[in-house]
ROSE-4610 file (N, C-alpha, C; in Angstrom, 1 decimal, always signed):
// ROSE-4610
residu = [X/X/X/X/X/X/X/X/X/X/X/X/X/X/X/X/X/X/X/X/X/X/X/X/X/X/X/X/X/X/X/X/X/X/X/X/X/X/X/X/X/X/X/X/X/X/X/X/X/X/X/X/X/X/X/X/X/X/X/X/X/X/X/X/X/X/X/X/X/X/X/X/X/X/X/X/X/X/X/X/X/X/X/X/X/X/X/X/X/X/X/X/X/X/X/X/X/X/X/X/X/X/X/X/X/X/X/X/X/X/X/X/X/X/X/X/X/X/X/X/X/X/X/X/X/X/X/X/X/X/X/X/X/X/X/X/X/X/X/X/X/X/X/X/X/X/X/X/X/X/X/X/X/X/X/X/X/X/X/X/X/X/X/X/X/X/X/X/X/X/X/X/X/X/X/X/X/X/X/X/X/X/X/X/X/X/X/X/X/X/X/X/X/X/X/X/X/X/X/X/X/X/X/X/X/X/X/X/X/X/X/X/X/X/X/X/X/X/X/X/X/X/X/X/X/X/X/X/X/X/X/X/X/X/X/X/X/X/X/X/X/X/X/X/X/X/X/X/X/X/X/X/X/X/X/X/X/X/X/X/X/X/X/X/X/X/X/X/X/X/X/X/X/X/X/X/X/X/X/X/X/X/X/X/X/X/X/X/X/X/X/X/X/X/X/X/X/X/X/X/X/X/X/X/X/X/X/X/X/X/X/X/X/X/X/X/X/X/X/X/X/X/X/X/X/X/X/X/X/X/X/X/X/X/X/X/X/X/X/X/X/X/X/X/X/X/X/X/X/X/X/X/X/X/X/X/X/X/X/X/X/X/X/X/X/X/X/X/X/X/X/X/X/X/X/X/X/X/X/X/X/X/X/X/X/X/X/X/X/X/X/X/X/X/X/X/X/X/X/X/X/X/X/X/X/X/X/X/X/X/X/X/X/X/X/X/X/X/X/X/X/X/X/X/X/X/X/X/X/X/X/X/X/X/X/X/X/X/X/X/X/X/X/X/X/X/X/X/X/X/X/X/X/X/X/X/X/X/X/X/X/X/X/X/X/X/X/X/X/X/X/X/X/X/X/X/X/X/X/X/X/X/X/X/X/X/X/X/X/X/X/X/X/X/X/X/X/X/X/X/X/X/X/X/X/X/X/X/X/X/X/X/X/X/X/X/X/X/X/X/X/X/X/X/X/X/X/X/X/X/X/X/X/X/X/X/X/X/X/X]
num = [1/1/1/2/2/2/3/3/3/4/4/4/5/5/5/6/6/6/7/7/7/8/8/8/9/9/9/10/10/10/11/11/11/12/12/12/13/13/13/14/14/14/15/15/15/16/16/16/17/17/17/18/18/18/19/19/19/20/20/20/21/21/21/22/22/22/23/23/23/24/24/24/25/25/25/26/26/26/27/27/27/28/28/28/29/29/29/30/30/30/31/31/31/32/32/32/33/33/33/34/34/34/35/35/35/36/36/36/37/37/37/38/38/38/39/39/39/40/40/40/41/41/41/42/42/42/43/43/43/44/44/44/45/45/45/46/46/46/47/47/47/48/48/48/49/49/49/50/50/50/51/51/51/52/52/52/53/53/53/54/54/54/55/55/55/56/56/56/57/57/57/58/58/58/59/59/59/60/60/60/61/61/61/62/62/62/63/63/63/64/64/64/65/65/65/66/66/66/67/67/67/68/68/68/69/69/69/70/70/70/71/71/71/72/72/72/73/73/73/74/74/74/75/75/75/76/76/76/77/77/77/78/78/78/79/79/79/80/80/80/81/81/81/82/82/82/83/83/83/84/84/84/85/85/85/86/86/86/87/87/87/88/88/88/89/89/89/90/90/90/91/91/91/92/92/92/93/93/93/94/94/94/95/95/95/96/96/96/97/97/97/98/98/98/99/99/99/100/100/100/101/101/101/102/102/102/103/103/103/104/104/104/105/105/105/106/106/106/107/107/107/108/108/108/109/109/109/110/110/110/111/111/111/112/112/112/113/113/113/114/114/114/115/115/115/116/116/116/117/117/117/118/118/118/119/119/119/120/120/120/121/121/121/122/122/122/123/123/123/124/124/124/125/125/125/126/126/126/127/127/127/128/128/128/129/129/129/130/130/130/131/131/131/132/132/132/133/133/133/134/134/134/135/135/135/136/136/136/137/137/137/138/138/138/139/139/139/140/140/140/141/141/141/142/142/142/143/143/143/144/144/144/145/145/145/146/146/146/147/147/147/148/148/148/149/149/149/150/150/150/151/151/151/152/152/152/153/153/153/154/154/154/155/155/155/156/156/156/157/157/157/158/158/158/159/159/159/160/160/160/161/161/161/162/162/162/163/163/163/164/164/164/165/165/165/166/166/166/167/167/167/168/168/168/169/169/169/170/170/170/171/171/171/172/172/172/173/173/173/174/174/174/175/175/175/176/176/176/177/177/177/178/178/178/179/179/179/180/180/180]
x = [-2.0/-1.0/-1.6/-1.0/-1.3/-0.3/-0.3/+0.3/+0.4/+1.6/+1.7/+2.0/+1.8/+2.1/+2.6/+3.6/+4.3/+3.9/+4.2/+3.7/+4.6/+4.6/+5.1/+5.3/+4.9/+4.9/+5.6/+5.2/+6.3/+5.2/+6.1/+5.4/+6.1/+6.3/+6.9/+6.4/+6.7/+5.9/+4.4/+3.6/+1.9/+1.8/+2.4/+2.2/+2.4/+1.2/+1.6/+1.8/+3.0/+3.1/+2.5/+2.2/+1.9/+2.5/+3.2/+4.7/+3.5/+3.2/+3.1/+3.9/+5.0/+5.8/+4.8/+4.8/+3.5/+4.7/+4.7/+5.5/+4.9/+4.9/+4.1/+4.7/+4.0/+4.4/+5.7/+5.8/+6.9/+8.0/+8.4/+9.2/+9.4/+9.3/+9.3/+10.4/+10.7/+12.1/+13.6/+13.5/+14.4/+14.5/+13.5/+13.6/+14.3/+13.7/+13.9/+15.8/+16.2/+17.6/+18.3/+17.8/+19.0/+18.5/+17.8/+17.7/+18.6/+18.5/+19.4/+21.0/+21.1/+22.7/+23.0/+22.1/+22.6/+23.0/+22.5/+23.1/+24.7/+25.4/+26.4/+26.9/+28.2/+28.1/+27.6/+26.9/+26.0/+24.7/+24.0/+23.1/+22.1/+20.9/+19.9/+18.7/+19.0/+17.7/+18.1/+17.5/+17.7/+16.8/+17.2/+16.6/+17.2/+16.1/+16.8/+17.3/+15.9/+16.7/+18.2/+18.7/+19.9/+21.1/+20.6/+21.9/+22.0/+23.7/+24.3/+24.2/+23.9/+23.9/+24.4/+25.4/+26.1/+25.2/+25.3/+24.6/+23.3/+22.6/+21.0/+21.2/+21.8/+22.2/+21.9/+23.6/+23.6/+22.5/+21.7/+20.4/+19.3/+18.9/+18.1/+18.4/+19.6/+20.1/+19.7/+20.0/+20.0/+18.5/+17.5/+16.4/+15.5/+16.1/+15.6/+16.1/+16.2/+16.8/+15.9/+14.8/+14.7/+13.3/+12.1/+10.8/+9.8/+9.8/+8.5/+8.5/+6.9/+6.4/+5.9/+6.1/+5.5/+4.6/+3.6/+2.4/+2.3/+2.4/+2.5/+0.9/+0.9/-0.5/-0.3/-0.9/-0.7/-1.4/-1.3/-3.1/-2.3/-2.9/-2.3/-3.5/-3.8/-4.4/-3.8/-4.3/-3.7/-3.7/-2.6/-2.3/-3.6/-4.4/-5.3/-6.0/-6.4/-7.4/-6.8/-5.3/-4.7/-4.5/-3.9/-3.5/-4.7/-6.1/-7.1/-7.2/-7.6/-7.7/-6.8/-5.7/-4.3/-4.5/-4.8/-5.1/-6.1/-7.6/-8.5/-8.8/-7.8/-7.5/-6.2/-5.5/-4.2/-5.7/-6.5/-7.3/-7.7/-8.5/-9.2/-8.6/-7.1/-6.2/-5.5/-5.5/-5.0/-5.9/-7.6/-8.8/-8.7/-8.1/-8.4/-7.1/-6.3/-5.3/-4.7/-6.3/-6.2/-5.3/-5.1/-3.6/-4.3/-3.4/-3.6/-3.4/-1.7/-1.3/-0.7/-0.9/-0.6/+0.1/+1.5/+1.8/+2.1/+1.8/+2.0/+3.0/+4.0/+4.7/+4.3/+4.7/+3.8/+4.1/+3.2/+3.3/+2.7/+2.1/+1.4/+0.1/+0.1/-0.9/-2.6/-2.7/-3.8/-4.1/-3.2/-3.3/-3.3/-2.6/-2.6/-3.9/-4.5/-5.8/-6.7/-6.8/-7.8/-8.0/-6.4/-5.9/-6.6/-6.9/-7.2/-8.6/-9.4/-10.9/-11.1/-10.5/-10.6/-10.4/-9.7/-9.3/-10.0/-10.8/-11.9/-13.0/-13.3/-14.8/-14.9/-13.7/-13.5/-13.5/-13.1/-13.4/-15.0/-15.5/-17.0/-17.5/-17.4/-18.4/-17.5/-16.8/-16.4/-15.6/-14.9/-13.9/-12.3/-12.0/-10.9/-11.0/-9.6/-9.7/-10.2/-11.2/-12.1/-10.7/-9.9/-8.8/-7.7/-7.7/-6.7/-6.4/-5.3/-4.6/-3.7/-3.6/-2.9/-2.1/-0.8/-0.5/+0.5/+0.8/+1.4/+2.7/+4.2/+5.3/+6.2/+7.4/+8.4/+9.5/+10.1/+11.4/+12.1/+12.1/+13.9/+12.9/+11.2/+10.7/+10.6/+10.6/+10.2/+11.2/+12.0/+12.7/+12.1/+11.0/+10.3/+9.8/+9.6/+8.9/+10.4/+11.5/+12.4/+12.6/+12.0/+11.5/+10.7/+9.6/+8.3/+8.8/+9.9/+10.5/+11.6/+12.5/+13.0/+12.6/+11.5/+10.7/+10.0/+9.3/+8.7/+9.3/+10.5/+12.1/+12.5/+12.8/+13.4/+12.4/+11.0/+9.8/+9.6/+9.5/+9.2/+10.1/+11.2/+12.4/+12.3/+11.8/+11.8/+12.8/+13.1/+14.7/+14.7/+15.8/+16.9/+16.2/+16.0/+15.8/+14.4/+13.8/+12.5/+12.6/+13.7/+13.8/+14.3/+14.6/+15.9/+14.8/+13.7/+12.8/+11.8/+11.7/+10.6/+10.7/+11.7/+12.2/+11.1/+10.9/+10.5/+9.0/+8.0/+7.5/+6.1/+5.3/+4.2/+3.0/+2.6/+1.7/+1.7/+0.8/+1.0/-0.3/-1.1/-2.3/-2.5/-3.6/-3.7/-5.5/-5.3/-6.4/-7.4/-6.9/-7.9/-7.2/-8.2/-7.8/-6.8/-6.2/-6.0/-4.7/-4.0/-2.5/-1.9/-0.7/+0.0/-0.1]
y = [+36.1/+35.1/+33.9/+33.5/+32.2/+31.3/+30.0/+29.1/+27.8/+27.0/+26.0/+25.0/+23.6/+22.2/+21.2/+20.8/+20.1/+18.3/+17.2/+16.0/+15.0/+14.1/+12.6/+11.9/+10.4/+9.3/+8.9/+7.7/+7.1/+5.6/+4.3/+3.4/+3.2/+3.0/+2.3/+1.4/-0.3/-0.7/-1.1/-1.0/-0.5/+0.6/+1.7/+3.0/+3.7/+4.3/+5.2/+6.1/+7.2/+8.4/+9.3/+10.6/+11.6/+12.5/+13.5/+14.9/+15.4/+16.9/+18.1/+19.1/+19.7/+20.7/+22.2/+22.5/+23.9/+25.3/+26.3/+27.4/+28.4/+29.6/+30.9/+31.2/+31.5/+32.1/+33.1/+33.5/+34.6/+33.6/+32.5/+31.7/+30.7/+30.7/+29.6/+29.9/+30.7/+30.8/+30.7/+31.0/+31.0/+30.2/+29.1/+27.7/+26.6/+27.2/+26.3/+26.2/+27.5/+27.8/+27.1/+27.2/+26.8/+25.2/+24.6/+23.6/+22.8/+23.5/+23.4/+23.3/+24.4/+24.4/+23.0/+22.1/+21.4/+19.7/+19.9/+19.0/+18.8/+17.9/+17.1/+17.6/+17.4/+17.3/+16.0/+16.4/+15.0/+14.7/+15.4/+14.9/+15.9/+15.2/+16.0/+16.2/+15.5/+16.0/+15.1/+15.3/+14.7/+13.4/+12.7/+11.2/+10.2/+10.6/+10.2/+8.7/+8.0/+6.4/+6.1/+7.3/+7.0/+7.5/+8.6/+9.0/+8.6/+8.6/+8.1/+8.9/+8.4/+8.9/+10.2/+10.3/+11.8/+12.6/+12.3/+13.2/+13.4/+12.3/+12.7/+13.9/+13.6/+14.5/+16.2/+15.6/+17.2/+18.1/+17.2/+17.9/+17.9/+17.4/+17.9/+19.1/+19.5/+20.2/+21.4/+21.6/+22.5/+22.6/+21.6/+21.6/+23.0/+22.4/+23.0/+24.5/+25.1/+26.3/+27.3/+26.2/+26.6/+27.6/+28.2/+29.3/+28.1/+26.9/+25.9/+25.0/+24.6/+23.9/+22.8/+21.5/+20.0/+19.9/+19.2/+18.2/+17.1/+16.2/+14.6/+14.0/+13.5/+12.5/+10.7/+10.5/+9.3/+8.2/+6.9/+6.1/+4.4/+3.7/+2.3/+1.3/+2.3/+1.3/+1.0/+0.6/-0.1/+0.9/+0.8/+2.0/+2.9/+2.5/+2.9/+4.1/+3.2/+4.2/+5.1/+4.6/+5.5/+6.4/+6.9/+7.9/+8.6/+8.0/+8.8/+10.2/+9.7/+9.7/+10.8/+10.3/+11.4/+12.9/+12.5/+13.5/+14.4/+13.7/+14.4/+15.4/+14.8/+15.7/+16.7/+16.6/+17.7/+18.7/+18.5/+19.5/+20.5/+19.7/+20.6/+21.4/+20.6/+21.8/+23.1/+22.8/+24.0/+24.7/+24.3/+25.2/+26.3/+25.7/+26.1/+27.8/+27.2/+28.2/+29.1/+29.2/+29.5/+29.3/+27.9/+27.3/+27.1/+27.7/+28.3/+27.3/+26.2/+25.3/+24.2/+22.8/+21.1/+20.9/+20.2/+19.2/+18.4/+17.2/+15.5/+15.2/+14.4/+13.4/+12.8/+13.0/+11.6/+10.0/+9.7/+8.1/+7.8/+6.1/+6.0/+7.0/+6.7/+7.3/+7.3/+6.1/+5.6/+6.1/+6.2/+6.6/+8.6/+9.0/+10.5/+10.9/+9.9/+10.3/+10.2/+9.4/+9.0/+10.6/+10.8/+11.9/+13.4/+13.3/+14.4/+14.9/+13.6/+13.3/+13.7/+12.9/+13.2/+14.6/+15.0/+17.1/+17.5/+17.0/+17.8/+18.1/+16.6/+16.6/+17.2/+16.9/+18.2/+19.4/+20.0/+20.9/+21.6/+20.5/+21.2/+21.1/+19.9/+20.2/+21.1/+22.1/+22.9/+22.1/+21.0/+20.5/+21.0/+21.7/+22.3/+23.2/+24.3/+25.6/+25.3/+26.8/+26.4/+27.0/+27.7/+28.2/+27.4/+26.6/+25.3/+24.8/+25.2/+24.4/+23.3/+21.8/+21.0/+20.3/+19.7/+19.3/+17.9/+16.9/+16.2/+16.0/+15.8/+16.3/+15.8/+15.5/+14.3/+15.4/+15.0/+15.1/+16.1/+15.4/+16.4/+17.8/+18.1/+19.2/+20.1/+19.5/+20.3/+20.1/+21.4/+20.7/+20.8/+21.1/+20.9/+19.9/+19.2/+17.6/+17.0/+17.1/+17.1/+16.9/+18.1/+18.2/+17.0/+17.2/+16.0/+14.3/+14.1/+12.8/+12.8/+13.6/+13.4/+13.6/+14.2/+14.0/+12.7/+12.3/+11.5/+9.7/+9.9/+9.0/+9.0/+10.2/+10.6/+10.4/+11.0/+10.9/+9.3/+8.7/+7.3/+6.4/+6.4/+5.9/+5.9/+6.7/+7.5/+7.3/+7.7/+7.7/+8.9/+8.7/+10.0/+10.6/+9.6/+10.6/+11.3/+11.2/+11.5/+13.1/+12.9/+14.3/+15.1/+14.7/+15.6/+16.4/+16.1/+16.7/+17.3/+17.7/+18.1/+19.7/+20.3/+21.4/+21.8/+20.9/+21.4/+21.1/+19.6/+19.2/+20.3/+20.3/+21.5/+20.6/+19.6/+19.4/+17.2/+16.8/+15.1/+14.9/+14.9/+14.0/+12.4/+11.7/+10.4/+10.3/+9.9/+10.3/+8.7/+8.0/+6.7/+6.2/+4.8/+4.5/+3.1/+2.8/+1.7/+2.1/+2.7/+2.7/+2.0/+1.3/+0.3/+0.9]
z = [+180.1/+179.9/+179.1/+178.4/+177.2/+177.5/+177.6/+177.7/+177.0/+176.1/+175.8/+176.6/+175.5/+176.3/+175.7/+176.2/+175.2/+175.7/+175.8/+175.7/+175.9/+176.4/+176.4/+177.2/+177.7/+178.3/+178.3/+179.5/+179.9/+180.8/+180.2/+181.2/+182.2/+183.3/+184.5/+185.3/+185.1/+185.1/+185.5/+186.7/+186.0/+186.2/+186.2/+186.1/+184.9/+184.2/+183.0/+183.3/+182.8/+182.8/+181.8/+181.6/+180.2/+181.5/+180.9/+181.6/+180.6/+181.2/+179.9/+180.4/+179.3/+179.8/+179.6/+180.4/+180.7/+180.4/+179.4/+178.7/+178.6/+178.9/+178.6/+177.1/+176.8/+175.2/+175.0/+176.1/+176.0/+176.4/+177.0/+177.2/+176.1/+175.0/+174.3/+173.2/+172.7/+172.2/+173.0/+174.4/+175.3/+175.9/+176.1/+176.3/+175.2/+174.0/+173.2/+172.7/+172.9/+172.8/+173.7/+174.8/+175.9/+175.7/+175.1/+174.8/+173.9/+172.9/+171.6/+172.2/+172.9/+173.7/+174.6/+174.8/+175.9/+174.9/+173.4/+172.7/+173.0/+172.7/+172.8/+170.8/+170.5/+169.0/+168.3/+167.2/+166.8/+167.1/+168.2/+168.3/+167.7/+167.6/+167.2/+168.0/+169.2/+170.0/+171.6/+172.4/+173.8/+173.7/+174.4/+174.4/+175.6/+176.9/+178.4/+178.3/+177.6/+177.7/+176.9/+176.2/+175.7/+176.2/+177.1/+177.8/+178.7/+179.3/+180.0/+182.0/+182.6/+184.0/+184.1/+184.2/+184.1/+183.5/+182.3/+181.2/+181.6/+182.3/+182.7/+183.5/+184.6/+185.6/+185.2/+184.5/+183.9/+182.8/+182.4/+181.5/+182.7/+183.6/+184.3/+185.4/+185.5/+186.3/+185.4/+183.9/+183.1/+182.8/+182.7/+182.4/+183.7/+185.0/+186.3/+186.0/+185.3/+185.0/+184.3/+183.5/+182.5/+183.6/+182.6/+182.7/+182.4/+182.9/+182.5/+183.9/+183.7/+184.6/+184.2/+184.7/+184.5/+185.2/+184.5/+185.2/+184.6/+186.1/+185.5/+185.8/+185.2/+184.8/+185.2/+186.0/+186.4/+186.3/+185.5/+185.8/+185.8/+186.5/+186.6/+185.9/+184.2/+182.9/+182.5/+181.8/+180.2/+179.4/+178.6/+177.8/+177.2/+176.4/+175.6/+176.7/+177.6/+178.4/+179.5/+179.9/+180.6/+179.8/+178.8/+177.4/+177.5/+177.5/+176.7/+178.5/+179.6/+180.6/+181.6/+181.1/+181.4/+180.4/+179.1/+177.8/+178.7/+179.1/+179.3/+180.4/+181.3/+182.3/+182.0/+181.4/+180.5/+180.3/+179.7/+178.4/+179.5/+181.0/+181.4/+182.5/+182.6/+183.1/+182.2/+180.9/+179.8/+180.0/+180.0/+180.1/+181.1/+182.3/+183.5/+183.3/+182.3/+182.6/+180.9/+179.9/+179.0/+177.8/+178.3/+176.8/+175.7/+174.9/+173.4/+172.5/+172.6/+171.9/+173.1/+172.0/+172.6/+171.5/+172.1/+171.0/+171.8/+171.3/+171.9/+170.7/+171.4/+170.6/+169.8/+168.6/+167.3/+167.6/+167.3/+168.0/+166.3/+166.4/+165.0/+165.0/+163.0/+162.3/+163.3/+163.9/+164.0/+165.8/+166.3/+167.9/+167.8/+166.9/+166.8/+166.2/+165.8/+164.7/+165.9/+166.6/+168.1/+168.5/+169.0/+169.8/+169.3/+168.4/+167.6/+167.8/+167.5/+167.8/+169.0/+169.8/+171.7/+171.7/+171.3/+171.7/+171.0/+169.5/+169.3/+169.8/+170.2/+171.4/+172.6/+173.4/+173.8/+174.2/+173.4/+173.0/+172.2/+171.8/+171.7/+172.8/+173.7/+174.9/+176.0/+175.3/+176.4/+177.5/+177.3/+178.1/+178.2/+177.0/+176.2/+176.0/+175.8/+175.2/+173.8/+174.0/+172.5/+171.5/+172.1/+170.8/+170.6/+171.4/+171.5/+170.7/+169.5/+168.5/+169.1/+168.6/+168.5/+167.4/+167.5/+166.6/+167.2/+166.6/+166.7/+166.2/+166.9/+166.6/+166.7/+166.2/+166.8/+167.3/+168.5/+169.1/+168.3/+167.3/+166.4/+165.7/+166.1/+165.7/+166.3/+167.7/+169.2/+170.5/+170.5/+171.7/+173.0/+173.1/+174.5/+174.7/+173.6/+174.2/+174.5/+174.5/+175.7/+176.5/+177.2/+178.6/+179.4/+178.4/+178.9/+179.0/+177.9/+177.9/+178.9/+179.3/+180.6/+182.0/+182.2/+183.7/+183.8/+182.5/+182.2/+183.0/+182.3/+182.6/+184.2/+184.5/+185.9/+186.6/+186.6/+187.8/+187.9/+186.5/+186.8/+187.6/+187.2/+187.8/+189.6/+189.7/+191.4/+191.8/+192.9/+194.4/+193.8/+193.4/+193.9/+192.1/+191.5/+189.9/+189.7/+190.7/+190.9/+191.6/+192.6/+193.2/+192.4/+191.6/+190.6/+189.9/+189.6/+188.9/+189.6/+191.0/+192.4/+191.9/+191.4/+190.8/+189.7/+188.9/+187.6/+187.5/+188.5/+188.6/+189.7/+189.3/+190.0/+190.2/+189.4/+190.1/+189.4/+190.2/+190.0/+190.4/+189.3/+189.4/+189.0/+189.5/+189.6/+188.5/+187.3/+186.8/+186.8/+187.8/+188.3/+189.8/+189.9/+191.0/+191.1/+190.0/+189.3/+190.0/+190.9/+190.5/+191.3/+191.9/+192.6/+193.9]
């Protein structure tokens, strides 16, 4: 079994989030369709902070449907080192479970370039799958980073939007001691 990871944060405030949506290879076209189907006309990609309550609802209900598993990443830093921290513990859970491909959300030139370095090192010292391709990717290229921006949204939020994702959500690590 080989498995992808798709990427994206979330701050709430002192809690950083990083979601990785976790995909078996053989799941990733059939995901990615029923993804594409849950567009509205017009749109070109999902984007929780923009939809409307209902609408969250009803994409997370459809999301909970889907053949993928989330792991949230949790740290109460400052961005820089919560990102790097959350990342580094993602790597050595892909390791643990043979993931083949990452794609993180593209952010700036200069934070994806960090990102790059960090999963190459990595990966030499055997922290990462040594076959572990990454790439960096916006929303309207990947509809599974989707996924990762609406748990991201809903887990942070907590009550009732947090449960809405207990479904999809497998595992919640805390990658310091910094958190509220």
């Amino acid at each position: 079994m080989t498995v992808q990871a798709f990427v994206d944060e979330s701050r709430r405030g002192r809690s950083y989030l990083v979601c990785a949506v976790v995909v078996e290879a053989e799941d990733l076209t059939r995901s990615r369709v029923s993804l594409r189907g849950m567009l509205l006309s017009g749109q070109r990609r999902l984007h929780f902070a923009t939809e409307s309550n209902r609408c969250r609802k009803s994409i997370l209900a459809g999301m909970v449907k889907l053949p993928v598993r989330v792991w949230v990443y949790m740290s109460g830093e400052k961005e820089p080192l919560a990102r790097k921290r959350s990342i580094d513990a993602l790597l050595q859970d892909l390791d643990a479970v043979n993931g083949e491909r990452l794609v993180i959300e593209r952010r700036e030139i200069s934070q994806d370039a960090k990102e790059k370095t960090q999963i190459a090192e990595a990966k030499r010292l055997g922290l990462a799958p040594a076959r572990l391709t990454y790439a960096h990717l916006g929303p309207n290229e990947e509809p599974l980073l989707w996924i990762a921006d609406a748990v991201a949204w809903a887990y942070g939020a907590g009550g009732s939007w947090r449960q809405r994702t207990r479904e999809l959500v497998e595992q919640v690590k805390e990658v310091d001691s910094c958190l509220p």
